[in-house]
N, C-alpha and C positions, 0 to 999 in steps of 0.2 A: 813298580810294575809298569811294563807298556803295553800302553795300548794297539793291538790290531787294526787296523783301517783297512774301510773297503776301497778298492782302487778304482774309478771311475777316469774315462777318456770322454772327452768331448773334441768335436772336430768344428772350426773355422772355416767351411766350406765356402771358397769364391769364384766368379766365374766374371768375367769383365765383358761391358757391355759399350757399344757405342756408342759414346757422347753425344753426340748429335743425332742418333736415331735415324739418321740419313742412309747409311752403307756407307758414308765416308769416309775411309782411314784417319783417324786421328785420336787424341788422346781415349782411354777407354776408361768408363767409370767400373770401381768392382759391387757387385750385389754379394751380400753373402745366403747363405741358405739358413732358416729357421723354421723352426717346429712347433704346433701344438702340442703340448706332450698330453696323452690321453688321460679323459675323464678317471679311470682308475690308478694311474700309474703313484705309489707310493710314495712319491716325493715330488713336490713343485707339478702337482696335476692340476691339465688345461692350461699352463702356461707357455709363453714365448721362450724358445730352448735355441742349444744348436743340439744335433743330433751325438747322437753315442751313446755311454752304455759301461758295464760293468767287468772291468776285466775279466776271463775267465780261464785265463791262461795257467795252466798247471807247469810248474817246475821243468818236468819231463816231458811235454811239449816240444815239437818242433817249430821251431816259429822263424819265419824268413820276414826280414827287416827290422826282427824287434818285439818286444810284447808289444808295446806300445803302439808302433804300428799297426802292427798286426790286428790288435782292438780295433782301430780306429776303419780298418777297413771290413774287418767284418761287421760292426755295429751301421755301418751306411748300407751294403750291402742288405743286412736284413732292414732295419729300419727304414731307407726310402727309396735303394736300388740303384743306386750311384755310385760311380769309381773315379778314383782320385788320384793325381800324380804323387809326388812326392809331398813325404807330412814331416813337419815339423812343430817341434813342441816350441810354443808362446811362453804359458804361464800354467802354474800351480797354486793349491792352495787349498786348504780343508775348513769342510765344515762338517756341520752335525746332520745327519740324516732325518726324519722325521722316525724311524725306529728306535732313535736316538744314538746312532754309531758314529764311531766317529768316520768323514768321509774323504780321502787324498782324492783331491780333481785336478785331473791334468787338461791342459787345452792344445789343441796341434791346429795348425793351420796349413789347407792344402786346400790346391788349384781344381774344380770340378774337370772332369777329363769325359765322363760318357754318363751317359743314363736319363731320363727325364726321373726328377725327382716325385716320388707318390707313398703316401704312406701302407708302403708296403708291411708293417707290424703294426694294424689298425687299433691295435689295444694296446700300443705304448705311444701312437703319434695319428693324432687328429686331424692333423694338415700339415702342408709345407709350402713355402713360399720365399722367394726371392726379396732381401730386404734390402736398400741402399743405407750406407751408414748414415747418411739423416735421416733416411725415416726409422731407422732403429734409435737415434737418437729424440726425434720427437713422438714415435708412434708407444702403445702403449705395452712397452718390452720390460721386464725387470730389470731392476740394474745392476744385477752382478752376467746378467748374457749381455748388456749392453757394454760393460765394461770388461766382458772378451771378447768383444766383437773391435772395442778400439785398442785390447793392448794388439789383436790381431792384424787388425789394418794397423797399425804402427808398422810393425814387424816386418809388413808385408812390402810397405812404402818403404822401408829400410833398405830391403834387399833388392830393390830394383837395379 
């Protein structure tokens, strides 16, 4: 027998800032964007997330760029109201849902392009905030977002 799995997208949101805080052209550091995910939300609630969401793309669906894509920008959209350039998939990997399902988690990582972020779906995200990879490495994030946060900066320092 096989098993069904719900398809879940999460996005690596980055936007790079100036190192020196100055105006001064020179190297930029990247912040990513992260989530409270809301007091009732059914899996990993009140916790440190990146934002996204549950596939919902039917078969017969039109969809321009991709399912996968296409998750990834409407779940920001509704969830904090920010648009992204190009998204690329990082990593994957399943776990178990709190319903007990089984759950495929894709990760994409994409460049912020427009929007102040706000938790525009107040009952699935708490807050949102701009993290730098140390403070997500020492602040107090789970570690399976902390560790798409670095296969994402890997990825991301890859392709410069």
């Amino acid at each position: 027998m096989t098993d069904s799995y719900v398809v879940n997208v999460d996005a690596a949101i980055y936007r790079l800032r100036d190192a020196g805080g100055d105006g001064v052209a020179g190297p930029a550091d990247p912040e990513y964007l992260l989530i409270e995910r809301g007091a009732d939300e059914e899996h990993a609630a009140g916790m440190l997330g990146l934002p996204g969401g549950t596939m919902e793309t039917a078969p017969s669906d039109p969809v321009e760029g991709g399912a996968i894509e296409s998750t990834v920008r409407r779940e920001l959209r509704e969830e904090v109201g920010v648009e992204v350039g190009a998204v690329r998939v990082v990593t994957s990997g399943v776990f178990q849902l709190d319903t007990g399902d089984p759950c495929l988690n894709v990760v994409c990582l994409a460049e912020h392009e427009a929007g102040d972020p706000y938790p525009a779906a107040p009952d699935e995200v708490a807050a949102v905030g701009w993290y730098t990879p140390e403070r997500i490495a020492g602040d107090d994030v789970p570690g399976f977002t902390r560790g798409y946060v670095e296969r994402a900066e890997a990825e991301r320092t890859a392709s410069r």
